[in-house]
C-alpha positions as CSV (number, residue, x, y, z in Angstrom):
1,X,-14.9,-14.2,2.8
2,X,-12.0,-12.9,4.0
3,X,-11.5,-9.3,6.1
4,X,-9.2,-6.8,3.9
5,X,-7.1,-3.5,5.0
6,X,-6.7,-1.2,2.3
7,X,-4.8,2.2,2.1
8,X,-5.1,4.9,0.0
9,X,-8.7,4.3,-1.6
10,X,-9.5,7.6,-2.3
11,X,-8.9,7.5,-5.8
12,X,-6.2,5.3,-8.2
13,X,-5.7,1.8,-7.7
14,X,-7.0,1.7,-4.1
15,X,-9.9,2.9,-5.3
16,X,-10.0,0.1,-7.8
17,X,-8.9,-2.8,-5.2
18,X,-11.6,-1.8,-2.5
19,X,-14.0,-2.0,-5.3
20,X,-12.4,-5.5,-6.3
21,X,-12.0,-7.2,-3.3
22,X,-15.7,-6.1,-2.5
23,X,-16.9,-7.6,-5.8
24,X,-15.5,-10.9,-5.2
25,X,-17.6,-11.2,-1.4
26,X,-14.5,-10.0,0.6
27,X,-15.1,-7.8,3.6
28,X,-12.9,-4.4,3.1
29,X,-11.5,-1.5,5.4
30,X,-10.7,1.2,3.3
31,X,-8.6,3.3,4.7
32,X,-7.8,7.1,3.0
33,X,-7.9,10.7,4.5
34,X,-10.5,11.9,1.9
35,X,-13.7,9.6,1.7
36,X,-15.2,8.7,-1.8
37,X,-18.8,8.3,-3.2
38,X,-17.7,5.3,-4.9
39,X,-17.3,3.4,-2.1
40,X,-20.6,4.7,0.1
41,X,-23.5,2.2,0.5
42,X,-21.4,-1.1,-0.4
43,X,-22.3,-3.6,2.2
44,X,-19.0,-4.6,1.9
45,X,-16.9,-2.1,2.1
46,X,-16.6,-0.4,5.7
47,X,-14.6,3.2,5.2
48,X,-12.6,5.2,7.5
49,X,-11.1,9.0,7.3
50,X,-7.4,8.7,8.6
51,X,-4.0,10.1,8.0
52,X,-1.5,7.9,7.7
53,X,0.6,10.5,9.1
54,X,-0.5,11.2,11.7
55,X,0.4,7.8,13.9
56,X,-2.7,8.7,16.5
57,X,-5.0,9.0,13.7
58,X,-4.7,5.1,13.8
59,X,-6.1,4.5,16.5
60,X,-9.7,4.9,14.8
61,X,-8.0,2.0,13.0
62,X,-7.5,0.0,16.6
63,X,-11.0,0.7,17.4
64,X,-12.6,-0.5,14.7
65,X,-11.0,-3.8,14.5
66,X,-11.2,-4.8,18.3
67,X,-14.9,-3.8,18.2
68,X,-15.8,-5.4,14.5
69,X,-13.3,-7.1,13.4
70,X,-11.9,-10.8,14.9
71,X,-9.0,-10.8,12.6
72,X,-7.1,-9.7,9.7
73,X,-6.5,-12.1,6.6
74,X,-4.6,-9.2,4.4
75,X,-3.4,-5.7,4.4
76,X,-2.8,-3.8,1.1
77,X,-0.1,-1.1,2.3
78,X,-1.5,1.0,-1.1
79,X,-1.1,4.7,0.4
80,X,1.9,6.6,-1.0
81,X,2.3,10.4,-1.3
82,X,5.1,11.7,-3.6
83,X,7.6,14.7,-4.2
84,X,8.7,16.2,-7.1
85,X,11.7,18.6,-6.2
86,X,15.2,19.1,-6.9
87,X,17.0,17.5,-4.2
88,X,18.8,20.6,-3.7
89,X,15.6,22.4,-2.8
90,X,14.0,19.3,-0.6
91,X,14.2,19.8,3.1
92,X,14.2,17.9,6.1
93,X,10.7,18.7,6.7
94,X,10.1,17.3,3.1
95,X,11.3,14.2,3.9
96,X,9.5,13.5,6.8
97,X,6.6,14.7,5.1
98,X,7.3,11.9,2.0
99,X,8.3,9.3,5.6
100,X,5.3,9.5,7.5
101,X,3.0,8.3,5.1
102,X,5.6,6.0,3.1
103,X,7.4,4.2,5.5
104,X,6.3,5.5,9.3
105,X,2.6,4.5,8.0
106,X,3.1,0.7,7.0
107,X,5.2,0.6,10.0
108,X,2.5,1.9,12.1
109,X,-0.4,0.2,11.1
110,X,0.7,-3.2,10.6
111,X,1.6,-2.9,14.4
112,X,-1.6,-2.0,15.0
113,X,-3.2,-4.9,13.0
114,X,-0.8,-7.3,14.1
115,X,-2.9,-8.5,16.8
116,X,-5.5,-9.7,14.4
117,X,-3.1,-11.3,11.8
118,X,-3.2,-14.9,12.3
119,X,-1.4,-18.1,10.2
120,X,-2.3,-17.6,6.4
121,X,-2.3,-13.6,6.6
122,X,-0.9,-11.7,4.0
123,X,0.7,-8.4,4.1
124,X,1.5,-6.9,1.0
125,X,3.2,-3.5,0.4
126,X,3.0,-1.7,-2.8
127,X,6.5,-0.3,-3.5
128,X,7.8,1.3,-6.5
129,X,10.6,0.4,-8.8
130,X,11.9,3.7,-7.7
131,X,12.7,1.6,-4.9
132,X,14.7,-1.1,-6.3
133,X,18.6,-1.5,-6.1
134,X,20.4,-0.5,-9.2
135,X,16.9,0.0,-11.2
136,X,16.6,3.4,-13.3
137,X,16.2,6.2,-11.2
138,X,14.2,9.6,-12.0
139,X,15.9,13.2,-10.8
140,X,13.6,14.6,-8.5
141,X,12.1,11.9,-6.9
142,X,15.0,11.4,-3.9
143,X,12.1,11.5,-1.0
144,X,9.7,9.5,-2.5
145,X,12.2,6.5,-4.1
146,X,14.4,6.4,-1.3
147,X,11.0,5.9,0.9
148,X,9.9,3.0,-1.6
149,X,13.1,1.5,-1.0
150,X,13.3,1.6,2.9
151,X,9.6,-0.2,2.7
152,X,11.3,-3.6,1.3
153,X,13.9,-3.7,3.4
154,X,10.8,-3.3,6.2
155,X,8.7,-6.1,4.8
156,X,11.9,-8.3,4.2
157,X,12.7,-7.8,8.3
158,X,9.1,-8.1,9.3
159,X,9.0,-11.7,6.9
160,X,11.5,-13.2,9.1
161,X,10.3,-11.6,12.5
162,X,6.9,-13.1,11.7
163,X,7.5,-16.0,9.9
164,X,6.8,-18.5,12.6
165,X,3.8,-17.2,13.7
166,X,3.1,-18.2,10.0
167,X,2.3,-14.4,8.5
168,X,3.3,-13.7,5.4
169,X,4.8,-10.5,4.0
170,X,5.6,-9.6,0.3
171,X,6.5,-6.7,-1.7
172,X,5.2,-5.8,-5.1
173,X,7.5,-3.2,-7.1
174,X,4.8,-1.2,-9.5
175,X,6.1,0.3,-12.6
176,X,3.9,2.8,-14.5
177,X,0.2,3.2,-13.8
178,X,-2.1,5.2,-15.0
179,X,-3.2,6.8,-12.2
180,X,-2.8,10.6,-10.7
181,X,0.2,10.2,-8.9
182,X,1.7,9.2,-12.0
183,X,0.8,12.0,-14.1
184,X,2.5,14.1,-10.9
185,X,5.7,12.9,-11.5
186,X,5.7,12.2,-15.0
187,X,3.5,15.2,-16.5
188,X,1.6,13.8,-20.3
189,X,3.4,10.3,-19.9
190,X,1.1,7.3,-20.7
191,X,1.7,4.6,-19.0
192,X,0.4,1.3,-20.9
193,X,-1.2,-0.5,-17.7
194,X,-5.0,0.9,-16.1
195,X,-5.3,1.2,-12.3
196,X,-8.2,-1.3,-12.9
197,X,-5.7,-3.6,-14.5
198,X,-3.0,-3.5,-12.1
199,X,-5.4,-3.6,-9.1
200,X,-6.6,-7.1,-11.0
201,X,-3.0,-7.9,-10.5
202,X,-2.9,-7.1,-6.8
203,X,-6.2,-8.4,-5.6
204,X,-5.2,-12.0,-6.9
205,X,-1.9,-11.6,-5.8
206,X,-2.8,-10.7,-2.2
207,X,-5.1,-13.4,-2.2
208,X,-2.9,-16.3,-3.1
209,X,0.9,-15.1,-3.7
210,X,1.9,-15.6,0.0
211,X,1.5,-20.1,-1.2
212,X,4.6,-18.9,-3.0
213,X,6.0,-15.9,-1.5
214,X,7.4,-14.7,1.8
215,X,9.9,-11.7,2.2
216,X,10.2,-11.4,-1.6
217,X,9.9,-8.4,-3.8
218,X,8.1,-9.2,-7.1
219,X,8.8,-6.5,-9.6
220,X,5.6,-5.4,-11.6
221,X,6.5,-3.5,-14.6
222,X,6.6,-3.4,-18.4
223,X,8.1,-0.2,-19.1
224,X,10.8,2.9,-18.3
225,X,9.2,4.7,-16.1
């Protein structure tokens, strides 16, 4: 049994992975601002209300862990929040917006959990391949990519600050899922993978990619978008 951070569980793959991990006997934190049913009365699954945006929101996050929690085997840096704008009309405050959550929010709660991450933990951030170098790119979608993309250059850095103490961080690129989010950027698309199906994909990656993986960004995608 192994003790699992999880972002963004309100609905979509997070949804899916708290529900997944908690299947398999694994001990879940699921972390989301908005609570769901789904995940009420699983022995489980314990669930908190945070923004991810708010950095001293997480300190509900510090609390729980020091007072439950001994350590940390994996974080699942799920949470994303998206903007679709013309850059031309997308402001500072837009950014930031897209930042704190994207970027600030990984940053700020693996610090927090850092304390509890031991030899053998894995940290794995869901990116986007919106965030990969030279990949196709999507007009308005500048906040939101351009966040993806400053996340692997994070996880990269943090593999090499941490990889004596023998924590492990990896990226994982996600084309399209069927999920909300995705029918807010891409209105009527299809995309031909379930957010069941690619949380599958996470829960056994996060579980055993870091034997072959540390720093690396796997891209996870089978079509345009």
């Amino acid at each position: 049994m192994k003790n699992i951070i999880i972002t963004g569980t309100s609905r979509g793959i997070g949804l899916e992975l708290a529900l997944q991990f908690a299947t398999k006997g694994h001990r879940v934190l699921a972390i989301s601002r908005t609570i769901p049913q789904a995940l009420l009365g699983n022995e489980n699954i314990s669930c908190l209300s945070v923004d991810l945006a708010v950095e001293s929101d997480l300190q509900k996050v510090a609390d729980y862990l020091s007072a439950t929690w001994k350590q940390v085997d994996a974080i699942v840096h799920n949470a994303g929040s998206l903007l679709l704008k013309p850059f031309f009309e997308t402001s500072q405050a837009d950014f930031e917006s897209i930042y704190k959550v994207n970027v600030f929010g990984v940053a700020n709660l693996t610090r927090v959990a850092l304390p509890y991450l031991q030899k053998g933990s894995h940290v794995v951030t869901i990116s986007s391949m919106g965030g990969i170098q030279g990949s196709l790119k999507f007009a308005g979608l500048s906040a939101y990519s351009s966040s993806k993309g400053a996340v692997i250059t994070l996880s990269e850095l943090l593999a090499e600050e941490y990889k004596e103490q023998g924590i492990t961080f990896n990226v994982l690129a996600l084309g399209a899922v069927q999920t909300e989010m995705l029918a807010e950027a891409f209105p009527g698309y299809q995309a031909p993978i379930s957010a069941a199906d690619m949380a599958q994909y996470i829960v056994d990656f996060t579980l055993t990619g870091n034997r072959y993986y540390n720093g690396k960004v796997l891209q996870v995608s089978s079509s345009n978008p």
